[in-house]
DRENGU-724794 format. One record per atom (N, C-alpha, C): x, y, z; atom name; residue number from 1. Coordinates in nm, 3 decimals. Layout:
N
PT       px       py       pz  site  pos
PT        X        Y        Z    CA  NUM
...
***
This chain:
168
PT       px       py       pz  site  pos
PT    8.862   11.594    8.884     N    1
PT    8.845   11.450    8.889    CA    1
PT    8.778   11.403    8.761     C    1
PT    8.813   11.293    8.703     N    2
PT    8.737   11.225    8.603    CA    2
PT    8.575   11.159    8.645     C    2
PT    8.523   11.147    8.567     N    3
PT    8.386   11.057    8.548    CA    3
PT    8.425   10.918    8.583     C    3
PT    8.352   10.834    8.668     N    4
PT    8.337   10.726    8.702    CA    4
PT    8.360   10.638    8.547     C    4
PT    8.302   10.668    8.417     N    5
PT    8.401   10.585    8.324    CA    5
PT    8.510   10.645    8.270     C    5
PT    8.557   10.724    8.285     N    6
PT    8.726   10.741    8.252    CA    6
PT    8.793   10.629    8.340     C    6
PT    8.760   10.652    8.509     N    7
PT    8.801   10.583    8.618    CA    7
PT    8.805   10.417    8.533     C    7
PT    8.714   10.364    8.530     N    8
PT    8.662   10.233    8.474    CA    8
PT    8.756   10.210    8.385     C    8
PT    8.759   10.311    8.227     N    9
PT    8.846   10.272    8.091    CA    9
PT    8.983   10.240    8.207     C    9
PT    9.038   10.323    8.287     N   10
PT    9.190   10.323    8.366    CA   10
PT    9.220   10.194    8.431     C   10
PT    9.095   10.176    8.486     N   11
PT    9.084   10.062    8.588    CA   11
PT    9.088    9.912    8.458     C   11
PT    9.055    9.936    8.377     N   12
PT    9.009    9.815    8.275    CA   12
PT    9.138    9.727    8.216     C   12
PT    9.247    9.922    8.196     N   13
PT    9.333    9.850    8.083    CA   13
PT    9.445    9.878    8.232     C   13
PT    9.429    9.856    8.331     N   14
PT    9.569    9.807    8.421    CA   14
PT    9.506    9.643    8.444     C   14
PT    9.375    9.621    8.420     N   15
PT    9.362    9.507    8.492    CA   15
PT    9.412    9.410    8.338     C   15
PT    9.374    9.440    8.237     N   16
PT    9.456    9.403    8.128    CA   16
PT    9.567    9.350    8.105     C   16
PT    9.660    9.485    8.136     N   17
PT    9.808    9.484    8.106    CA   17
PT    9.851    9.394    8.243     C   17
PT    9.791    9.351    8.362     N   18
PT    9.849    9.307    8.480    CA   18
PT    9.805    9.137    8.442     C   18
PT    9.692    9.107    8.343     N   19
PT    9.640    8.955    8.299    CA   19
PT    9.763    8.985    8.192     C   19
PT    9.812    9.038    8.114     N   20
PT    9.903    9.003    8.030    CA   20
PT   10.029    8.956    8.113     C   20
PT   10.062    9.047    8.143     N   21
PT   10.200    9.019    8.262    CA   21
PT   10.214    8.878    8.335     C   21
PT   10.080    8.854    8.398     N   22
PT   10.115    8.716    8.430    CA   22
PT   10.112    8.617    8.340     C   22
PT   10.065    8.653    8.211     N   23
PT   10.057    8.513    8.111    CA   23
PT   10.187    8.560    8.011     C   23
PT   10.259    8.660    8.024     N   24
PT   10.418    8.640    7.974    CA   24
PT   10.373    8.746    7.858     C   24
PT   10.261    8.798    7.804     N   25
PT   10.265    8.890    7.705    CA   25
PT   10.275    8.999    7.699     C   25
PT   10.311    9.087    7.804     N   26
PT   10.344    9.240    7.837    CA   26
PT   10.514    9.282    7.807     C   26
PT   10.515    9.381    7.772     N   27
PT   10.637    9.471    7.713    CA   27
PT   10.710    9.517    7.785     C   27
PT   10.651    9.573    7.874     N   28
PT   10.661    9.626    8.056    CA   28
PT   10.835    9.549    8.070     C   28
PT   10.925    9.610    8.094     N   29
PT   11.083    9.488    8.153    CA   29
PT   10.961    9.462    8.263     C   29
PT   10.935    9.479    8.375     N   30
PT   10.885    9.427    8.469    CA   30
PT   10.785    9.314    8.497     C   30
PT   10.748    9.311    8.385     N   31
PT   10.584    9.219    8.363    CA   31
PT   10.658    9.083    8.309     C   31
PT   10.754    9.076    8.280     N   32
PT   10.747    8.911    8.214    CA   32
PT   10.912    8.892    8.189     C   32
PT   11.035    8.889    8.326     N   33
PT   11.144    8.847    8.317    CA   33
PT   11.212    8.687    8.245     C   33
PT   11.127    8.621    8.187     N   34
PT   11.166    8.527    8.037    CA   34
PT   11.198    8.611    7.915     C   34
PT   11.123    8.689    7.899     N   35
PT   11.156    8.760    7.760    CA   35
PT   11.262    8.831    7.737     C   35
PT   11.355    8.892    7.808     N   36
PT   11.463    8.937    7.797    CA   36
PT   11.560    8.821    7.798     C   36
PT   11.598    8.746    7.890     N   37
PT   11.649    8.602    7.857    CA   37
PT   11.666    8.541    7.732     C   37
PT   11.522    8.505    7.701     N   38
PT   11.504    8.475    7.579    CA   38
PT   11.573    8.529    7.443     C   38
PT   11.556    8.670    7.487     N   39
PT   11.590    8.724    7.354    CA   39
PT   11.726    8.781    7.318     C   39
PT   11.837    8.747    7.450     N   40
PT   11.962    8.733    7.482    CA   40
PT   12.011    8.633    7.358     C   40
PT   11.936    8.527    7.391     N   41
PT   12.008    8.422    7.344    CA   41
PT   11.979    8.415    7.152     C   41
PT   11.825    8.434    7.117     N   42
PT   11.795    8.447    7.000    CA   42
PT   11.932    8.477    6.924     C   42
PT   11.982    8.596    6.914     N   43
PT   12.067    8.667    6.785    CA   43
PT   12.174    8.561    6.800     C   43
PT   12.224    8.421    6.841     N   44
PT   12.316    8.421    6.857    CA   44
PT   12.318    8.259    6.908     C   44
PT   12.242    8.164    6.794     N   45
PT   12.172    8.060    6.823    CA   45
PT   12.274    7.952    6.800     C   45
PT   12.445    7.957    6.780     N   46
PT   12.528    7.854    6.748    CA   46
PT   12.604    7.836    6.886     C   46
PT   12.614    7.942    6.941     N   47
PT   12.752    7.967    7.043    CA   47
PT   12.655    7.941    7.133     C   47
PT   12.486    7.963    7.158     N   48
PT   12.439    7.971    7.278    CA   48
PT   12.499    7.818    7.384     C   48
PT   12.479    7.711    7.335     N   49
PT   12.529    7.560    7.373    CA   49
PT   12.683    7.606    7.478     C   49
PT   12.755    7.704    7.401     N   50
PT   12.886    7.708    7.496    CA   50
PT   12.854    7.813    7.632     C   50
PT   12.790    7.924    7.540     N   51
PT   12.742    8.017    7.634    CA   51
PT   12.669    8.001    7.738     C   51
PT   12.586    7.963    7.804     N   52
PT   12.516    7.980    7.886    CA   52
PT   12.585    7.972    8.046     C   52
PT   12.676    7.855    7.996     N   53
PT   12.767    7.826    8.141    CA   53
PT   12.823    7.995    8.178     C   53
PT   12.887    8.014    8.069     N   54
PT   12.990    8.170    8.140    CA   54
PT   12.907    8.284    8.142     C   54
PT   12.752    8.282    8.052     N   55
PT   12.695    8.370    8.047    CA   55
PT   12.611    8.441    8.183     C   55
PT   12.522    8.375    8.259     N   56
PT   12.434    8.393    8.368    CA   56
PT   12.504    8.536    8.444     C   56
PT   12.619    8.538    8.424     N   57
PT   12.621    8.681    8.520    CA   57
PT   12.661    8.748    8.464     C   57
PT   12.651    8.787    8.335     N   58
PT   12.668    8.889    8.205    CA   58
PT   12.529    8.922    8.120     C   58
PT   12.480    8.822    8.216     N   59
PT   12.314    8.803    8.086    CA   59
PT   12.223    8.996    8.120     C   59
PT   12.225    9.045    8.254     N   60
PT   12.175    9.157    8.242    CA   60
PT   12.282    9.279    8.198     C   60
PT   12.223    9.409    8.129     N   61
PT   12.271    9.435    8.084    CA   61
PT   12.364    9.569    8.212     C   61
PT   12.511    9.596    8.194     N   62
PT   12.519    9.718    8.334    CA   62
PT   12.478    9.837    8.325     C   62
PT   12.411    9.917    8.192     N   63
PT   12.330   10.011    8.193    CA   63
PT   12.151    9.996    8.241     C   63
PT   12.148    9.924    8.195     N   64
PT   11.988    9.891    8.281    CA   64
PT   11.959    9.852    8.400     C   64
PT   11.816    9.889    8.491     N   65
PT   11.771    9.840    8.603    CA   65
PT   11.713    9.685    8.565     C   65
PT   11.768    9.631    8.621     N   66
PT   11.726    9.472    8.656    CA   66
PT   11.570    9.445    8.658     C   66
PT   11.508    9.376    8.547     N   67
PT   11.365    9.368    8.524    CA   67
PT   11.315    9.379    8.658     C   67
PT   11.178    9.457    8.667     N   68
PT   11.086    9.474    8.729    CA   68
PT   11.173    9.582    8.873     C   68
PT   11.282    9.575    8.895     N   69
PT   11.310    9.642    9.003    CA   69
PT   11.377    9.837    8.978     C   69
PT   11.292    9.918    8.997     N   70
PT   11.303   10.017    8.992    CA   70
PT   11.248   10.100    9.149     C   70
PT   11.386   10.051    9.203     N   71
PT   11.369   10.077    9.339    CA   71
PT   11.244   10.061    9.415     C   71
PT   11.205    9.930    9.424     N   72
PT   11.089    9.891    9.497    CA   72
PT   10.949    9.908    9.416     C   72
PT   10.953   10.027    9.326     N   73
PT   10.819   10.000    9.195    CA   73
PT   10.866    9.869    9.119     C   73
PT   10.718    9.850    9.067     N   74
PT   10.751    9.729    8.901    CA   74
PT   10.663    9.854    8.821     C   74
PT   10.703    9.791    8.685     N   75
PT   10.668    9.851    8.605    CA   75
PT   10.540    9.975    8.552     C   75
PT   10.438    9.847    8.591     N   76
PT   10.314    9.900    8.608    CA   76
PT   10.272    9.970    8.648     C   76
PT   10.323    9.970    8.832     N   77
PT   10.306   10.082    8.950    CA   77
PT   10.348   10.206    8.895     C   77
PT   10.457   10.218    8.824     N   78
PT   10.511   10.332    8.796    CA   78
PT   10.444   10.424    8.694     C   78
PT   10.382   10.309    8.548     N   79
PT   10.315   10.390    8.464    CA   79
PT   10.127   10.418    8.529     C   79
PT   10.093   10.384    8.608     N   80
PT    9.994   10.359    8.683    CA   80
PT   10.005   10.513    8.796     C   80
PT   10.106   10.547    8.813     N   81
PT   10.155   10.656    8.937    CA   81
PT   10.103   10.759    8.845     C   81
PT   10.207   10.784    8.734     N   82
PT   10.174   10.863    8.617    CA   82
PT   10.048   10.926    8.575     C   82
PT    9.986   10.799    8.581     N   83
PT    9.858   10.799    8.485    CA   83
PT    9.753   10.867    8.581     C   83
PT    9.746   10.829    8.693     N   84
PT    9.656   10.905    8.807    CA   84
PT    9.705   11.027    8.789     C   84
PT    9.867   11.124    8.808     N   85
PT    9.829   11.236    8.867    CA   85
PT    9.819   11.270    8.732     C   85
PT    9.832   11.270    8.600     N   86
PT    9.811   11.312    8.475    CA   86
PT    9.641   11.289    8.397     C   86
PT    9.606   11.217    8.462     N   87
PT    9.437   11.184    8.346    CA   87
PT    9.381   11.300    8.359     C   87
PT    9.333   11.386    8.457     N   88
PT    9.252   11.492    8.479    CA   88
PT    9.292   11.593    8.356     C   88
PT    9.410   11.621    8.317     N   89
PT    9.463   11.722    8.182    CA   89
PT    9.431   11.658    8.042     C   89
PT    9.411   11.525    8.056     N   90
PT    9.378   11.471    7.938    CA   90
PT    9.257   11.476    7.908     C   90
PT    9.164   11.438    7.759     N   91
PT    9.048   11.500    7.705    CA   91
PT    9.005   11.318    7.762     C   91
PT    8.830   11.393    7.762     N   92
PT    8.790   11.252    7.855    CA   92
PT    8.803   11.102    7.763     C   92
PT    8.822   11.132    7.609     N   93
PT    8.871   11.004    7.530    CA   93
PT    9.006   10.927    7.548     C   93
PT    9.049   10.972    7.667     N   94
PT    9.197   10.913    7.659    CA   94
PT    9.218   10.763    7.700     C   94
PT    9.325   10.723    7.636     N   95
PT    9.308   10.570    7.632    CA   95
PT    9.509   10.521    7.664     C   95
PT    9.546   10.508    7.738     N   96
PT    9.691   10.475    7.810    CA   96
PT    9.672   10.340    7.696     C   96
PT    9.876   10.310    7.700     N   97
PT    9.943   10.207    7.646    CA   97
PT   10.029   10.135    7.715     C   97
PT    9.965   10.103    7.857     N   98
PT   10.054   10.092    7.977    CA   98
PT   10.177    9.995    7.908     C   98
PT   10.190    9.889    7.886     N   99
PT   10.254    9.786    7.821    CA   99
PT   10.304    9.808    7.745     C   99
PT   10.348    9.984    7.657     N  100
PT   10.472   10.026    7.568    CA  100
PT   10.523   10.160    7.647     C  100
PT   10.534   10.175    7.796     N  101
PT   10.552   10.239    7.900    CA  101
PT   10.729   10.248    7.868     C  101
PT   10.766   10.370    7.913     N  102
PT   10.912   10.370    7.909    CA  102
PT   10.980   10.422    8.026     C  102
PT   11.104   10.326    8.095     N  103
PT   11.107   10.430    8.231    CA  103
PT   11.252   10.417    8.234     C  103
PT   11.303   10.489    8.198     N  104
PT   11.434   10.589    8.228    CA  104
PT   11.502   10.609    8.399     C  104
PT   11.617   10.552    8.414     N  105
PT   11.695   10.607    8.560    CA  105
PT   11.734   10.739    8.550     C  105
PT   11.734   10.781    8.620     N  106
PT   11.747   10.912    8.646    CA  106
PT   11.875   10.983    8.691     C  106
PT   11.956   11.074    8.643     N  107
PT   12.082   11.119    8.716    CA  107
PT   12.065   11.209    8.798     C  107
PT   11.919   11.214    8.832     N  108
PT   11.892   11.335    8.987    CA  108
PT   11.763   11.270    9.005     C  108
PT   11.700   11.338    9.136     N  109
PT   11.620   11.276    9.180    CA  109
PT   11.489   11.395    9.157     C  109
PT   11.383   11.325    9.143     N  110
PT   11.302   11.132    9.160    CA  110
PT   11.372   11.067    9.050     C  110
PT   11.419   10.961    9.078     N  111
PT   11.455   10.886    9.011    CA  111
PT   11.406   10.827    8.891     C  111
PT   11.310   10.794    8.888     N  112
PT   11.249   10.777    8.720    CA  112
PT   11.210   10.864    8.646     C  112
PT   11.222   10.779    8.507     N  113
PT   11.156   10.893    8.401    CA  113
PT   11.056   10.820    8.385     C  113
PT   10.928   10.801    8.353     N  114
PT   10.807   10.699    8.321    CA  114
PT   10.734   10.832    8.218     C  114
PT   10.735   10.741    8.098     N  115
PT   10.644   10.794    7.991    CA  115
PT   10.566   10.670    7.939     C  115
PT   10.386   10.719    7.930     N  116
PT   10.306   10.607    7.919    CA  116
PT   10.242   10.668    7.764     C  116
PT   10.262   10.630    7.707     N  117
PT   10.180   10.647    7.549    CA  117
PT   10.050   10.658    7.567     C  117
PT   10.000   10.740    7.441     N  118
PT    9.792   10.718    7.527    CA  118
PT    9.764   10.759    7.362     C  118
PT    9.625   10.795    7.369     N  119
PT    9.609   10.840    7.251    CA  119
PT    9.461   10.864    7.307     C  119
PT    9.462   11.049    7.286     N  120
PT    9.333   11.166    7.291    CA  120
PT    9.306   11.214    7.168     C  120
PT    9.226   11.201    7.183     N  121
PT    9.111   11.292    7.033    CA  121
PT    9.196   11.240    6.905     C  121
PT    9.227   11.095    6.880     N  122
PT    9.264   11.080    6.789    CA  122
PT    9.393   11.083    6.740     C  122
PT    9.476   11.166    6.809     N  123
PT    9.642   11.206    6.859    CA  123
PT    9.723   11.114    6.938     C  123
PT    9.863   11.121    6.930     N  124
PT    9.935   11.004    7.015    CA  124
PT    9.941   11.119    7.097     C  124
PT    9.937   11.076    7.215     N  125
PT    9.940   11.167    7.341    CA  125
PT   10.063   11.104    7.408     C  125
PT   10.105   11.192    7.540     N  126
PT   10.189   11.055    7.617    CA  126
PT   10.205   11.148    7.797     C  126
PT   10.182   11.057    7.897     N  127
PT   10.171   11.117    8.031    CA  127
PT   10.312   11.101    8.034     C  127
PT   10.377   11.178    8.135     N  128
PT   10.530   11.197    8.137    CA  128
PT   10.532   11.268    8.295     C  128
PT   10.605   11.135    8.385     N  129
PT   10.612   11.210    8.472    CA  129
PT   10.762   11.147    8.557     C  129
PT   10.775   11.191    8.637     N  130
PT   10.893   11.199    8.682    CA  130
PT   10.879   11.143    8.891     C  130
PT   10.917   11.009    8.910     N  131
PT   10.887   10.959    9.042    CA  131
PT   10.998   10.890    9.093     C  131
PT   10.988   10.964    9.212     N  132
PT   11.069   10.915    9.333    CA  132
PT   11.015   10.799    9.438     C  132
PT   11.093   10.800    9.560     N  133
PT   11.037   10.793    9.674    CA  133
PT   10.984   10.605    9.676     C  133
PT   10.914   10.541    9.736     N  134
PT   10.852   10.413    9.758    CA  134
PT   10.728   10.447    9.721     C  134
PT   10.673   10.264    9.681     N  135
PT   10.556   10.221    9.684    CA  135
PT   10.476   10.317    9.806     C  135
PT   10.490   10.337    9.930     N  136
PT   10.403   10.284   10.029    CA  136
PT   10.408   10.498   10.040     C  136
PT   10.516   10.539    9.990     N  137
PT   10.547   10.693    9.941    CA  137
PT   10.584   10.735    9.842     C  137
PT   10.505   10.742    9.729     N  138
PT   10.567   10.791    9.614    CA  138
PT   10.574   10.934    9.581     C  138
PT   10.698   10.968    9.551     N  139
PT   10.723   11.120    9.539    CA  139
PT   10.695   11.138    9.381     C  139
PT   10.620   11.251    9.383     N  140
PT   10.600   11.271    9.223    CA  140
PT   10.682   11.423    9.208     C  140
PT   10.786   11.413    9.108     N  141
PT   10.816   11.561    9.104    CA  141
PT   10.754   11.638    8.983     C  141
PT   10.790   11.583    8.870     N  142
PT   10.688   11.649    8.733    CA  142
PT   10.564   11.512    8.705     C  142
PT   10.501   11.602    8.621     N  143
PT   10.362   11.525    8.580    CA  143
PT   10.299   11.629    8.485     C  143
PT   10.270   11.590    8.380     N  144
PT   10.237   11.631    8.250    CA  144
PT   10.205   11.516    8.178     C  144
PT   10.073   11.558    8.093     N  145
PT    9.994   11.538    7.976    CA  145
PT   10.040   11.629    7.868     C  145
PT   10.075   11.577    7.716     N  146
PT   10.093   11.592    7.658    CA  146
PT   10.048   11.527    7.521     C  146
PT    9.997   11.643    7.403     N  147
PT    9.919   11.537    7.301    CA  147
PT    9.993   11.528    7.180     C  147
PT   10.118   11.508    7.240     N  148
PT   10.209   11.452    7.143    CA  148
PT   10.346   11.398    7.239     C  148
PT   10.403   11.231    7.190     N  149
PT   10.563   11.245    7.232    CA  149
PT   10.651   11.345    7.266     C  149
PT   10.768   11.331    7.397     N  150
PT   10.876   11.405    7.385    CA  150
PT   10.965   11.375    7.296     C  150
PT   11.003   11.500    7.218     N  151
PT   11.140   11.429    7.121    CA  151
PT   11.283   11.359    7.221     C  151
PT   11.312   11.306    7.207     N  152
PT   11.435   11.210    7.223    CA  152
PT   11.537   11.310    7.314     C  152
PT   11.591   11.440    7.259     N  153
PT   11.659   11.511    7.281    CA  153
PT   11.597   11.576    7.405     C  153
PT   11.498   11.619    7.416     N  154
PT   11.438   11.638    7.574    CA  154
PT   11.409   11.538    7.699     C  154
PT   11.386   11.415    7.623     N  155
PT   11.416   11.303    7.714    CA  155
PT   11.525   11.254    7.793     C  155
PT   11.646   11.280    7.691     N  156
PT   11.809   11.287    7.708    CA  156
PT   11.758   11.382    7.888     C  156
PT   11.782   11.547    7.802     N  157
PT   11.751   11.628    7.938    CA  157
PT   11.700   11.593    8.067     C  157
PT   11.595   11.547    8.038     N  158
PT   11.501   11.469    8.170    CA  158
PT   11.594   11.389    8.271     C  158
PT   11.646   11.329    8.205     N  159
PT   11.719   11.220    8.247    CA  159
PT   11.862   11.324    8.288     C  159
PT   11.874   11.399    8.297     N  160
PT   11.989   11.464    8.303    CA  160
PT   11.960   11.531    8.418     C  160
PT   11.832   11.563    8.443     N  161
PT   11.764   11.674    8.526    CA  161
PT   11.733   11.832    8.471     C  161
PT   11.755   11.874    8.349     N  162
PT   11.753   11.927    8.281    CA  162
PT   11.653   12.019    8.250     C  162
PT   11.537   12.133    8.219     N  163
PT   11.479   12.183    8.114    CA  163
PT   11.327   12.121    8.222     C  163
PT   11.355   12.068    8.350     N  164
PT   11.196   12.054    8.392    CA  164
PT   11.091   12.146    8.411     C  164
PT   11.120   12.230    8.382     N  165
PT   11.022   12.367    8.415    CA  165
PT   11.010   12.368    8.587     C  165
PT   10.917   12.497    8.604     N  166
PT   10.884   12.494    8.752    CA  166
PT   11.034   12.543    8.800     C  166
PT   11.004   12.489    8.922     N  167
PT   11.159   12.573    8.981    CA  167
PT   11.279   12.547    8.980     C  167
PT   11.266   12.420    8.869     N  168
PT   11.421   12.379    8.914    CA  168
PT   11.490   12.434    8.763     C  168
***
């Protein structure tokens, strides 16, 4: 278990990233469904006037989960799931980036990939874990601390079901 201020730093920067979310400044897809909208339309500021009529049911994209809905988690919950069963492996300076959180669908189950950026002893660190199941049951299958990023090409895997260690 961590020290009552590790608990605190954890507790500090969700209550943070959850005041950003409601005032529209979080990164999170889940935390602030204007900003993707928004930024639909940006690249493409002449045609938008014709567009919008035919656009509304093309506006999300069909490879992505629909902001904030990742099977009953939002965003947060998910890098927040992470971050609990992973802090204990991390050095007690660790400091999460909930709000540049990345969460990946999954082609096997638990269904997400959730990687939360952090930074220990000075290092980009990143919790990486792998969740199923509901809010009210969340299944955790991997969970790892790590004091560095996964490269790209193992992430691919993840998402594949791939290279998880343990028994599968």
């Amino acid at each position: 278990m961590r020290s009552p201020l590790a608990r605190c730093v954890a507790a500090s920067a969700l209550a943070v990233v959850l005041i950003g979310g409601v005032s529209g400044c979080a990164v999170l897809p889940g935390a602030s469904s204007p900003a993707p909208t928004s930024t639909a339309t940006t690249p493409d500021p002449t045609p938008s006037v014709a567009e919008p009529t035919s656009e509304p049911s093309a506006a999300p994209e069909p490879t992505q989960t629909p902001a904030g809905d990742y099977g009953g988690f939002a965003g947060a919950e998910l890098a927040q799931i992470c971050i609990d069963a992973t802090l204990s492996a991390f050095p007690a300076d660790v400091a999460f980036t909930i709000e540049d959180t990345r969460i990946e669908q999954r082609l096997v189950s638990p269904e997400w990939l959730v990687l939360v950026p952090a930074q220990a002893s000075g290092l980009e660190a990143q919790a990486q874990c792998t969740i199923g199941g509901s809010l009210a049951a969340p299944e955790l299958g991997m969970s790892s601390a790590s004091l560095e990023p996964l490269p790209e090409e193992q992430i691919e895997n993840l998402i594949r079901g791939e290279n998880e260690g343990g028994d599968r």
